[in-house]
C-alpha positions as YAML, in Angstrom:
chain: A
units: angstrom
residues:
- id: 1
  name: UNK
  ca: [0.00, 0.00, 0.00]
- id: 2
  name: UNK
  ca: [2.90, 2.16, 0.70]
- id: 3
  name: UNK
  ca: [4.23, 1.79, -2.44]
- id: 4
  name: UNK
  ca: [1.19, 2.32, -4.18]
- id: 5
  name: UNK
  ca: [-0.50, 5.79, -5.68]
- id: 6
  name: UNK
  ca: [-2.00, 6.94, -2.36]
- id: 7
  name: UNK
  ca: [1.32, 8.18, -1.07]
- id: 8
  name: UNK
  ca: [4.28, 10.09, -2.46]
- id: 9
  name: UNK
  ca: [7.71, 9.35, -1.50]
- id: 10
  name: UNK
  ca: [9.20, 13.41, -1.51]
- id: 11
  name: UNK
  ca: [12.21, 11.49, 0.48]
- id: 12
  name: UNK
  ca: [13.85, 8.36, 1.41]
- id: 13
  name: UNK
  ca: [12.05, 6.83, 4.30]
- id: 14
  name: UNK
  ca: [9.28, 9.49, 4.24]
- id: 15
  name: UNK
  ca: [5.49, 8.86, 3.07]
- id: 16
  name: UNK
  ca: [2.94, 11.03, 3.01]
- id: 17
  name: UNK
  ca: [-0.31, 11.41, 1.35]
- id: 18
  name: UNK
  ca: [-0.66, 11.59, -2.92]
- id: 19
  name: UNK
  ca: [-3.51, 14.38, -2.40]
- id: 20
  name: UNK
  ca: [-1.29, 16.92, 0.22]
- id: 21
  name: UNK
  ca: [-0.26, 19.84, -2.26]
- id: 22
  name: UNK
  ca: [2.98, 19.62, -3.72]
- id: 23
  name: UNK
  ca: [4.17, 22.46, -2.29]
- id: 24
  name: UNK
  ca: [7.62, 23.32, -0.63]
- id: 25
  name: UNK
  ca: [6.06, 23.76, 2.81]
- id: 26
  name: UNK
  ca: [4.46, 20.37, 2.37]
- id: 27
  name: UNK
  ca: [7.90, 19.04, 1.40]
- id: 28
  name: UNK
  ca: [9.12, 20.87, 4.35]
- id: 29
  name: UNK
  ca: [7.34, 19.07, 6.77]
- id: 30
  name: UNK
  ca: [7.99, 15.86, 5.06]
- id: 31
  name: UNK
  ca: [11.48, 16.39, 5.45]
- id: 32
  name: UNK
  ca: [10.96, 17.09, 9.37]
- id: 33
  name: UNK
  ca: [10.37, 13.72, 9.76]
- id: 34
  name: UNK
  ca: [13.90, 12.62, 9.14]
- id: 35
  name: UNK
  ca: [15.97, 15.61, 9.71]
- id: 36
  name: UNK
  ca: [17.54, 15.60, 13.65]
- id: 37
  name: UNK
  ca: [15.73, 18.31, 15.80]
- id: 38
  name: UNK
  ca: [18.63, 21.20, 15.67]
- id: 39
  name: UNK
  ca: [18.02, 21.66, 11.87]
- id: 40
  name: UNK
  ca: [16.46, 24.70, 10.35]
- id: 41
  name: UNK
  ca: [15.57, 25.41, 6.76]
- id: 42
  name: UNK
  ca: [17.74, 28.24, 5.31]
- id: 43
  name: UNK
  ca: [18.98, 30.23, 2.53]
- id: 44
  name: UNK
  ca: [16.92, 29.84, -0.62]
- id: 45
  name: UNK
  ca: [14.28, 27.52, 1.13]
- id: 46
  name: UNK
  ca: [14.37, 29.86, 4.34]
- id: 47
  name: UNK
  ca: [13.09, 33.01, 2.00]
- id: 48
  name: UNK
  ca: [10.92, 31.09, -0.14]
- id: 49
  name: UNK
  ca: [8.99, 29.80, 2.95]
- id: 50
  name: UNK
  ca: [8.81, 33.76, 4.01]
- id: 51
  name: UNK
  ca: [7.23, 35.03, 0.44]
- id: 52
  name: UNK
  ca: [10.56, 36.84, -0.47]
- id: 53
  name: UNK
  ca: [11.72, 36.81, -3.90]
- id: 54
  name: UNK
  ca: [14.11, 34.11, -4.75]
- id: 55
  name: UNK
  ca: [15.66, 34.75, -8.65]
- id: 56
  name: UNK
  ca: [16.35, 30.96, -8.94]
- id: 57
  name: UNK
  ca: [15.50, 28.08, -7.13]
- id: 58
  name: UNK
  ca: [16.75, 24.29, -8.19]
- id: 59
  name: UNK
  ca: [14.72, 22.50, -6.07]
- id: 60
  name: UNK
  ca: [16.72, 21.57, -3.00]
- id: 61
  name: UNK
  ca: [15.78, 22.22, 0.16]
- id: 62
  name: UNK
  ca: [18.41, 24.04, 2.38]
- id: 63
  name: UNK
  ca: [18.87, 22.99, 5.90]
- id: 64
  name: UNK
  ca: [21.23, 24.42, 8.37]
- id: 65
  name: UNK
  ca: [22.95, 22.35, 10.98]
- id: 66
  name: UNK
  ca: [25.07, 24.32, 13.85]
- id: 67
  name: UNK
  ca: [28.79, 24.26, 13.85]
- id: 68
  name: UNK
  ca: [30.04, 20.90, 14.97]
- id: 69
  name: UNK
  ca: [26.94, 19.05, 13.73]
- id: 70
  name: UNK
  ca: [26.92, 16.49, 11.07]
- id: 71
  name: UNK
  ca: [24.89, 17.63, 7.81]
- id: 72
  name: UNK
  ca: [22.78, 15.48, 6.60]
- id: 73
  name: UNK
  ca: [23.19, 13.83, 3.74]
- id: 74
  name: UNK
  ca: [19.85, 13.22, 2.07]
- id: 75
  name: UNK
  ca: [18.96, 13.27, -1.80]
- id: 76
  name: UNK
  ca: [17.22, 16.78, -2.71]
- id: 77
  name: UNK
  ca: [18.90, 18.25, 0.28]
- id: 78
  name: UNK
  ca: [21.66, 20.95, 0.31]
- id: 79
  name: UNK
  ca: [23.14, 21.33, 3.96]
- id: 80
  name: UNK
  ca: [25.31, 24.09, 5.15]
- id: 81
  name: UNK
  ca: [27.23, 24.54, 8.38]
- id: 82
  name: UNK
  ca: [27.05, 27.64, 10.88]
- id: 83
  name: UNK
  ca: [23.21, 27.63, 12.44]
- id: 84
  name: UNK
  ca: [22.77, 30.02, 15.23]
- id: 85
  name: UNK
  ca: [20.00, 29.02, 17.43]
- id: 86
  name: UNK
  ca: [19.01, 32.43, 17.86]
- id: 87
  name: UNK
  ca: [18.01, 33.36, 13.93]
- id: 88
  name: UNK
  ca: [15.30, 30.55, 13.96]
- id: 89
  name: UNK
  ca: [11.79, 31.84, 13.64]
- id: 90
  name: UNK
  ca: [9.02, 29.37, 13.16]
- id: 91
  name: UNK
  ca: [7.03, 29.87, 9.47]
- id: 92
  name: UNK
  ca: [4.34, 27.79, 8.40]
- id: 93
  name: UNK
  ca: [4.58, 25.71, 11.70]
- id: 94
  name: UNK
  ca: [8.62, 24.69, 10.25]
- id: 95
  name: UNK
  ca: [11.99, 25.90, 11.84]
- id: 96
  name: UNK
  ca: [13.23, 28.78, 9.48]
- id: 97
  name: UNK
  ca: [16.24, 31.17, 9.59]
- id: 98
  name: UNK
  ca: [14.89, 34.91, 9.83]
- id: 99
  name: UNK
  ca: [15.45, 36.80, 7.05]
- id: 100
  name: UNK
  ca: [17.76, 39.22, 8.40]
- id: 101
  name: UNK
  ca: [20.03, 36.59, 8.22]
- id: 102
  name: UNK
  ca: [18.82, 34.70, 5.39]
- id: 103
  name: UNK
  ca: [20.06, 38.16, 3.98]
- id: 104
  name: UNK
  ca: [23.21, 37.27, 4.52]
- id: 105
  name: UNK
  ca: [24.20, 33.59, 3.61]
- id: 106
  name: UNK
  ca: [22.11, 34.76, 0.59]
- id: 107
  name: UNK
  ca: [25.00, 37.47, -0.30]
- id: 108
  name: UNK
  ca: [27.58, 34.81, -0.62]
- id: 109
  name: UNK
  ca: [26.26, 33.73, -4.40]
- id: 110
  name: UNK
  ca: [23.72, 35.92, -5.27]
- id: 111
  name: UNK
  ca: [23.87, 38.90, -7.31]
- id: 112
  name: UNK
  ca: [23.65, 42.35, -6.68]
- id: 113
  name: UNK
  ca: [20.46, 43.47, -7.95]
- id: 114
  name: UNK
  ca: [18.76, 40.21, -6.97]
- id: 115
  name: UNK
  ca: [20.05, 40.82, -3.32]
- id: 116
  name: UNK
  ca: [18.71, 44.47, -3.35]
- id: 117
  name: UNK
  ca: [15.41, 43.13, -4.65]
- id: 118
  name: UNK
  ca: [14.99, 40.38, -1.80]
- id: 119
  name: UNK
  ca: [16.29, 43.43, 0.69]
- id: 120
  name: UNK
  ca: [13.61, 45.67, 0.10]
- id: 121
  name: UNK
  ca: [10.97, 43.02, 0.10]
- id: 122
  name: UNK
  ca: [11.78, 42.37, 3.67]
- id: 123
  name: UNK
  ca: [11.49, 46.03, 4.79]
- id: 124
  name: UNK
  ca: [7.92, 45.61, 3.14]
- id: 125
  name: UNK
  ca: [7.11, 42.51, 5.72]
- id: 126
  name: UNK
  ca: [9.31, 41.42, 7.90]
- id: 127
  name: UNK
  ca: [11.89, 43.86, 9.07]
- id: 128
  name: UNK
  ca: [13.21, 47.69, 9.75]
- id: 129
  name: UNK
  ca: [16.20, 48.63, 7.86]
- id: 130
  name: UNK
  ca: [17.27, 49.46, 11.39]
- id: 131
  name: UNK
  ca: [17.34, 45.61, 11.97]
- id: 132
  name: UNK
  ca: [18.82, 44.67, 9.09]
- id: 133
  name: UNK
  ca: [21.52, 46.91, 9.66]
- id: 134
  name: UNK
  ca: [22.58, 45.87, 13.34]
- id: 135
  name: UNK
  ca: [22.51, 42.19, 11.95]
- id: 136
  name: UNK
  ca: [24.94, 43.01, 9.15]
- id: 137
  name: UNK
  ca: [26.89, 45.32, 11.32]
- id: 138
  name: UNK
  ca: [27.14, 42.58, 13.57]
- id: 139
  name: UNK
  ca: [28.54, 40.13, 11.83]
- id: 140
  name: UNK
  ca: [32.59, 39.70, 10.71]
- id: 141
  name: UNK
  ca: [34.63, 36.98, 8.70]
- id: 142
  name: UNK
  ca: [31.69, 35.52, 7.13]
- id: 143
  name: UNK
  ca: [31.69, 34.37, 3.52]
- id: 144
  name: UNK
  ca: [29.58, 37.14, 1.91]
- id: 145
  name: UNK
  ca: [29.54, 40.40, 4.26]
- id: 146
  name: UNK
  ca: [31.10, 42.52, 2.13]
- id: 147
  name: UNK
  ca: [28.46, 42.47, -0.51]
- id: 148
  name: UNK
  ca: [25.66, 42.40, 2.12]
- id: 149
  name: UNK
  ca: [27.30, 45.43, 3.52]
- id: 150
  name: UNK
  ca: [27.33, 47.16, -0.33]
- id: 151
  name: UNK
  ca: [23.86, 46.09, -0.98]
- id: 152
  name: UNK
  ca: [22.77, 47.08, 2.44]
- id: 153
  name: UNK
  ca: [22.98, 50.79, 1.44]
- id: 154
  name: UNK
  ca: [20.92, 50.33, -1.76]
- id: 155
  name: UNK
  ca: [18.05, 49.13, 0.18]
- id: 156
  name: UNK
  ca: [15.10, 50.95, 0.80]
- id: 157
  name: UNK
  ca: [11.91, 50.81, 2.44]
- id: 158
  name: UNK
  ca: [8.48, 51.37, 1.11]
- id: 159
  name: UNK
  ca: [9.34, 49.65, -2.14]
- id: 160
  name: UNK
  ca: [5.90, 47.84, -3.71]
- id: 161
  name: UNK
  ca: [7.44, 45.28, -5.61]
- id: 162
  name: UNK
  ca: [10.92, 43.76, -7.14]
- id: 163
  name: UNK
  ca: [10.70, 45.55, -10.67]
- id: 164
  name: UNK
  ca: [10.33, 49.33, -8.94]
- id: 165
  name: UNK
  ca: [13.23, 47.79, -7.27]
- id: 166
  name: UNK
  ca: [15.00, 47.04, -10.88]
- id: 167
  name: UNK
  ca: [13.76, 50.62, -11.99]
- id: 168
  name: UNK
  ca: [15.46, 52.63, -9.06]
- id: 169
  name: UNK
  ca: [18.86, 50.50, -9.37]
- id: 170
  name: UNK
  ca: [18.85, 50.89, -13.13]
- id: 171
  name: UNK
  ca: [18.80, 54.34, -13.43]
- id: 172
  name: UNK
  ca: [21.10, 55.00, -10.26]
- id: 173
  name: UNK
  ca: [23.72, 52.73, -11.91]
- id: 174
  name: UNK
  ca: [23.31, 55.23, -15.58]
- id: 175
  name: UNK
  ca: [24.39, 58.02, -12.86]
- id: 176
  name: UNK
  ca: [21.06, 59.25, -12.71]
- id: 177
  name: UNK
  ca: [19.62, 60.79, -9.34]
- id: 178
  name: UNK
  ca: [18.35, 58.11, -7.06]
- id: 179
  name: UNK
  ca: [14.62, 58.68, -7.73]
- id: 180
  name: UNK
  ca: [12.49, 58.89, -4.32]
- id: 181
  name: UNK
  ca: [9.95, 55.69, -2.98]
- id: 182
  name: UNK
  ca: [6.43, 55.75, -2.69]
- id: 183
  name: UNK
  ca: [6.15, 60.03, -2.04]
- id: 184
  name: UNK
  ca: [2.51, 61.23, -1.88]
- id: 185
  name: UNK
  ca: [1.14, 63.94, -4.29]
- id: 186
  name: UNK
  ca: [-1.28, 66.71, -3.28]
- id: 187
  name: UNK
  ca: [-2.11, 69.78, -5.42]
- id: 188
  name: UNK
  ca: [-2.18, 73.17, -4.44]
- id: 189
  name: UNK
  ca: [-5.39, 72.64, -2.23]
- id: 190
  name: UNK
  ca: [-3.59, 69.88, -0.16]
- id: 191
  name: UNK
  ca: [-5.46, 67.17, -2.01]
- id: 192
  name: UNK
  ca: [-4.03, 64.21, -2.45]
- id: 193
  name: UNK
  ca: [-3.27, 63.24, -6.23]
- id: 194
  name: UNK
  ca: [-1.04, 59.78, -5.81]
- id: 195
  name: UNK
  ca: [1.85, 57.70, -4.72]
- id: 196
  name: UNK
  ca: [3.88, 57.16, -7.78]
- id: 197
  name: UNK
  ca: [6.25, 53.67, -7.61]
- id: 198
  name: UNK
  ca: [9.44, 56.11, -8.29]
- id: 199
  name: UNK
  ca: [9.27, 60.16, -8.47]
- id: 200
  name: UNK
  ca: [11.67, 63.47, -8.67]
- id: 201
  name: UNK
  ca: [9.18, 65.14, -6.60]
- id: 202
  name: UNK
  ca: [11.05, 68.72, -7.36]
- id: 203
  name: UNK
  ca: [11.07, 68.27, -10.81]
- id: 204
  name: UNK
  ca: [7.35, 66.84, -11.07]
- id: 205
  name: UNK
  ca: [8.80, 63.48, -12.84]
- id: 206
  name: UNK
  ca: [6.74, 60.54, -11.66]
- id: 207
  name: UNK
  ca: [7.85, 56.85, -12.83]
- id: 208
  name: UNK
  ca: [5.18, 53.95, -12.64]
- id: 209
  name: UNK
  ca: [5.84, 50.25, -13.39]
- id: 210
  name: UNK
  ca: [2.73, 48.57, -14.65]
- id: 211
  name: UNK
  ca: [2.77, 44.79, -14.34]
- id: 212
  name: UNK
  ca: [0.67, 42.75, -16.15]
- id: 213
  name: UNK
  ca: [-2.23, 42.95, -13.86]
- id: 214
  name: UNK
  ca: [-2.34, 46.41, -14.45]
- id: 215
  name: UNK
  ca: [-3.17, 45.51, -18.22]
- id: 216
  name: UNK
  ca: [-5.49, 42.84, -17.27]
- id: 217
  name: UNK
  ca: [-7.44, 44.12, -14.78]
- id: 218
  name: UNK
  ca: [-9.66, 46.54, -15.91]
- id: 219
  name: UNK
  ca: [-10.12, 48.28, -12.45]
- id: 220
  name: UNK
  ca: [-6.92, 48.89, -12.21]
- id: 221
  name: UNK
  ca: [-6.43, 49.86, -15.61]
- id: 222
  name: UNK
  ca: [-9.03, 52.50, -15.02]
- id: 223
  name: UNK
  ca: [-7.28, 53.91, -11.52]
- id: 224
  name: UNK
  ca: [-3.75, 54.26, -13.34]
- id: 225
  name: UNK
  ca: [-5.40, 55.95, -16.44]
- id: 226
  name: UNK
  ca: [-7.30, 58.20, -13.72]
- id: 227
  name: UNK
  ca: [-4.53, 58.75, -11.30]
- id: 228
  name: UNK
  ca: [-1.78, 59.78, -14.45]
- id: 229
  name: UNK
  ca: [-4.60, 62.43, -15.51]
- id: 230
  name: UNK
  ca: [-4.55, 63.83, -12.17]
- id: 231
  name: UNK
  ca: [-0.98, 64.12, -12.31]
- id: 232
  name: UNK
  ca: [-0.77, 65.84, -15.84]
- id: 233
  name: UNK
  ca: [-2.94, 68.17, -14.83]
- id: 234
  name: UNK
  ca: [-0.98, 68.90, -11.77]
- id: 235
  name: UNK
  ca: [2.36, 69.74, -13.82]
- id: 236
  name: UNK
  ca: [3.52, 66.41, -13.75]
- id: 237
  name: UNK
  ca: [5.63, 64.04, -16.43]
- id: 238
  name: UNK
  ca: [4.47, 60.55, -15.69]
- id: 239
  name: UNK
  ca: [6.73, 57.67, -17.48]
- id: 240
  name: UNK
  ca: [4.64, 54.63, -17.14]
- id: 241
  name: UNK
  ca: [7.45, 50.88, -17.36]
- id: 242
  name: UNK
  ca: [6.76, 47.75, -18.66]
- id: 243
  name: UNK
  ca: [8.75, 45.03, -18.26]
- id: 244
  name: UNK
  ca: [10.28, 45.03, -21.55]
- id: 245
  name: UNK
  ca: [11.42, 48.72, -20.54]
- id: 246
  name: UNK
  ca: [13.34, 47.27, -18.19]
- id: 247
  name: UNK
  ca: [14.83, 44.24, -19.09]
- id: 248
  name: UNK
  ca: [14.79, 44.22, -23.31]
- id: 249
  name: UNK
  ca: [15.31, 47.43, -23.46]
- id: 250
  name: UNK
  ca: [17.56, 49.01, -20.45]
- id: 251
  name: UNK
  ca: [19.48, 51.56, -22.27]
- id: 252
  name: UNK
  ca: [15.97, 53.36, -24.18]
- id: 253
  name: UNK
  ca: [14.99, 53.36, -20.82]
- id: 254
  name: UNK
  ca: [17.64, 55.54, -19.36]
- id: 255
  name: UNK
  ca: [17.97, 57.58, -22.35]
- id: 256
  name: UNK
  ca: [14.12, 57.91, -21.59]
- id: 257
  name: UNK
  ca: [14.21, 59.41, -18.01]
- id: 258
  name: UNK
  ca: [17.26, 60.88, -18.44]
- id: 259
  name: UNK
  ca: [15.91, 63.16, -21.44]
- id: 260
  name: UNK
  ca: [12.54, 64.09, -19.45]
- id: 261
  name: UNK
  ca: [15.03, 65.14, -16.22]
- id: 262
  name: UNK
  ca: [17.34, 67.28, -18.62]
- id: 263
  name: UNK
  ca: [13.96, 68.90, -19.87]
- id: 264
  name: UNK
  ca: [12.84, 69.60, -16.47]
- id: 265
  name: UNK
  ca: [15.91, 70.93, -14.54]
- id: 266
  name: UNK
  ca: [16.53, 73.57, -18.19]
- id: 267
  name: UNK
  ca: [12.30, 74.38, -17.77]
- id: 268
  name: UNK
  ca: [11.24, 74.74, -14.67]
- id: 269
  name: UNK
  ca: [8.04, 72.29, -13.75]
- id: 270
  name: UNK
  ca: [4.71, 74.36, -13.81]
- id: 271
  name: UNK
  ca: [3.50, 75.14, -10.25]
...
């Protein structure tokens, strides 16, 4: 019977029912079963579990073991050495490293930008950059602290989503300003107008990235077609991003925002 279709095997010695979701929090728990009790799950697993963006993911499931410990050695497992006790944080009812320090075994292999974007998802959920600073601060001689200490200052709070995250990096790296997050618009009376993704709020330049919901979904098709009226007619340049802005075609991009700032710091924005 154990063989048969009513279980899956997700791991050697492990059974558990065909109809659970095949999810990794159901392979997770499967893995509980066999994994000794000071184990956590960490590093790509550890961030996945927490929502946060993960560029790549093969499949394994990280565990953590403290120094000392044996890892385990267990097909679709990758195990790393160096838990602390005190980073675990229980998601989903599993043992997880806390993403302040996920943050950090993550900057060992992963790239800039895709380090930047998993940083400023955090400050959206699960951390201050205060935090996040006194963990990286606090830590010395580890594989990976120097970029985590680089990327650290690129992070920023109030960021809705990885691509605005893409956006802001993109143009800072062209040696364009550093374009400010999530700043509310009023008009002369006060009123409020919006809270463009990316804006030069002196210069009246506001930058949205539309994903594809916002071409699917005819609600919020309508607000963004509503809210970049309001703008115009407050003085302002909105630049709406698509994808393909950003990752086809980078260097249009640039050329883009850079042309409309040029314009606007030679004529001043109408008041």
């Amino acid at each position: 019977m154990l063989a048969g279709p009513r279980f899956q095997r997700p791991f050697r010695g492990v059974r558990i029912p065909a109809a659970l979701p095949n999810t990794l929090a159901t392979r997770c728990r499967a893995l509980r079963l066999v994994l000794p009790r000071d184990v956590a799950f960490s590093h790509e697993t550890a961030a996945l579990l927490c929502d946060l963006p993960v560029p790549e993911f093969d499949g394994e499931v990280d565990v953590i073991v403290p120094p000392g410990s044996v890892v385990p050695k267990i097909a679709g497992v990758d195990g790393h050495v160096g838990l602390d006790p005190a980073t675990v944080i229980e998601v989903h009812g599993l043992p997880v490293v806390q993403p302040e320090r996920t943050f950090v075994h993550l900057a060992a292999t992963w790239r800039r930008d895709d380090l930047a974007v998993f940083g400023d998802a955090m400050l959206r959920r699960w951390t201050t950059h205060e935090r996040l600073h006194d963990e990286v601060a606090g830590l010395a001689r580890r594989r990976g602290i120097v970029r985590a200490r680089d990327v650290l200052r690129l992070v920023m709070p109030g960021v809705d989503s990885p691509m605005e995250t893409r956006v802001r990096l993109l143009l800072v790296d062209a040696g364009l300003p550093c374009p400010e997050v999530g700043v509310n618009v009023t008009d002369r009376t006060g009123t409020w107008l919006a809270r463009p993704d990316l804006s030069y709020p002196d210069l009246k330049i506001a930058i949205e990235y539309d994903g594809d919901h916002h071409r699917t979904d005819r609600r919020q098709w309508q607000r963004d077609r509503y809210r970049d009226e309001q703008l115009r007619d407050a003085g302002w340049i909105v630049i709406p991003l698509t994808a393909d802005d950003v990752l086809r075609h980078p260097q249009r991009t640039i050329e883009r925002i850079r042309r409309y700032i040029h314009l606007r710091s030679t004529l001043p924005a109408p008041r």
